[in-house]
N, C-alpha and C positions, 0 to 999 in steps of 0.2 A: 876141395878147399877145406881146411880145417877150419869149425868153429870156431867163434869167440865166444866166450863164457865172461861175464861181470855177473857179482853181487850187486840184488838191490836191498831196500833196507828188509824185505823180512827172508833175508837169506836164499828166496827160492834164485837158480842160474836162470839168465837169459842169452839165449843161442841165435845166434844167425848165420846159415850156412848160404853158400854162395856155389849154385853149381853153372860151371862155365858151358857146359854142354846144353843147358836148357835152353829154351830158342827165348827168355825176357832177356835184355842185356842186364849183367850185372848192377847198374847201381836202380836202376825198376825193382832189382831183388832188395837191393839192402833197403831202399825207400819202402817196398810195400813191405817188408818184414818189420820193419822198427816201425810202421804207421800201426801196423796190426796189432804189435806188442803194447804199443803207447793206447790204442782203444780198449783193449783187453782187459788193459790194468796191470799188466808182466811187465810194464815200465811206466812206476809210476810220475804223477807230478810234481815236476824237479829234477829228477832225476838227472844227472849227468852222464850224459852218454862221453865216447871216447873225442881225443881230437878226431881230425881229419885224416891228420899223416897216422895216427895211432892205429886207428882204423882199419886204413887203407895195408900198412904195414901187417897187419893179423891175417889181414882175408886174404891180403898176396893180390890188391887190386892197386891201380895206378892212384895216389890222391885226387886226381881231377876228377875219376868216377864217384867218389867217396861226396868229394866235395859237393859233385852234382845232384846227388842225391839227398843232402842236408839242404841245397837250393831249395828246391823241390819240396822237401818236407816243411821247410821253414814256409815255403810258399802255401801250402797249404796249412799252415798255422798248428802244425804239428812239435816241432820243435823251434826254440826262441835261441838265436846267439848272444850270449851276454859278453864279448871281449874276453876279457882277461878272465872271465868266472868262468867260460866253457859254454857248451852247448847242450840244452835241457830240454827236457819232454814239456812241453806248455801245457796251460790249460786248455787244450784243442776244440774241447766240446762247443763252445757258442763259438768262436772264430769257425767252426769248422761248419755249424748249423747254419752262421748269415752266412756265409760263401754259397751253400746251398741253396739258401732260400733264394740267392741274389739272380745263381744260375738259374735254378725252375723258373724264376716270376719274365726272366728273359728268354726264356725257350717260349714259355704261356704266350707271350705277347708275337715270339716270332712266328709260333706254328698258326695261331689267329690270321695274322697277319698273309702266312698264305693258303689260308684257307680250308685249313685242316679242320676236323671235326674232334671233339674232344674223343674219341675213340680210339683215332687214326694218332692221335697227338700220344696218347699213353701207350698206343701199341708200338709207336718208335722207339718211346722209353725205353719201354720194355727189352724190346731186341736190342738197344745199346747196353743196357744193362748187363744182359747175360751174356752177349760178346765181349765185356769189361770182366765180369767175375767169372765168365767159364761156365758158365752152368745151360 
């Protein structure tokens, strides 16, 4: 798939490559790529990112995977839709902190709940962790 390249304001390109053979489905790629760039700071806040159909049209993917991935990221308080003004990298950082805090303080209470040991509770963590990031 060929890149997309946008200017942001201090000129450096931001890339998002979509390879179809990789066993994520496509829009996990465009989601985790633009959540990555949006924490980075490679996309900062405001920023307007493309439409959907704009997108979707660059990477050579269908709109509805595009779309689904701006769900997703919106859902994670990554990027905000304004209507008619487009769709922009939010201020992620505390939406993205309470969603956090919201999930750990409800895992706390469930792994208590059965009977887990505070060992056994972060050694779960753990292993979902690095089954999520690969490591």
């Amino acid at each position: 798939m060929p890149p997309i390249f946008r200017r942001v304001r201090d000129n450096r390109a931001v890339t998002l490559k979509i390879h179809i053979d990789d066993g994520a489905p496509p829009y996990e790629q465009v989601r985790a790529q633009i959540s990555e760039q949006a924490r980075s700071g490679a996309l900062p806040v405001g920023y307007r990112l493309p439409t959907v159909r704009g997108l979707a049209g660059t990477l050579g993917l269908a709109a509805n995977t595009v779309a689904k991935a701006y769900r997703a990221l919106e859902a994670d308080g990554v990027i905000e839709t304004r209507g008619r003004n487009g769709t922009v990298i939010a201020a992620a950082g505390s939406a993205a902190q309470r969603e956090a805090a919201s999930a750990a303080q409800g895992y706390a209470e469930r792994v208590r709940r059965l009977g887990l040991s505070e060992d056994e509770a972060l050694a779960a963590v753990r292993d979902a962790l690095r089954a999520v990031y690969g490591e």
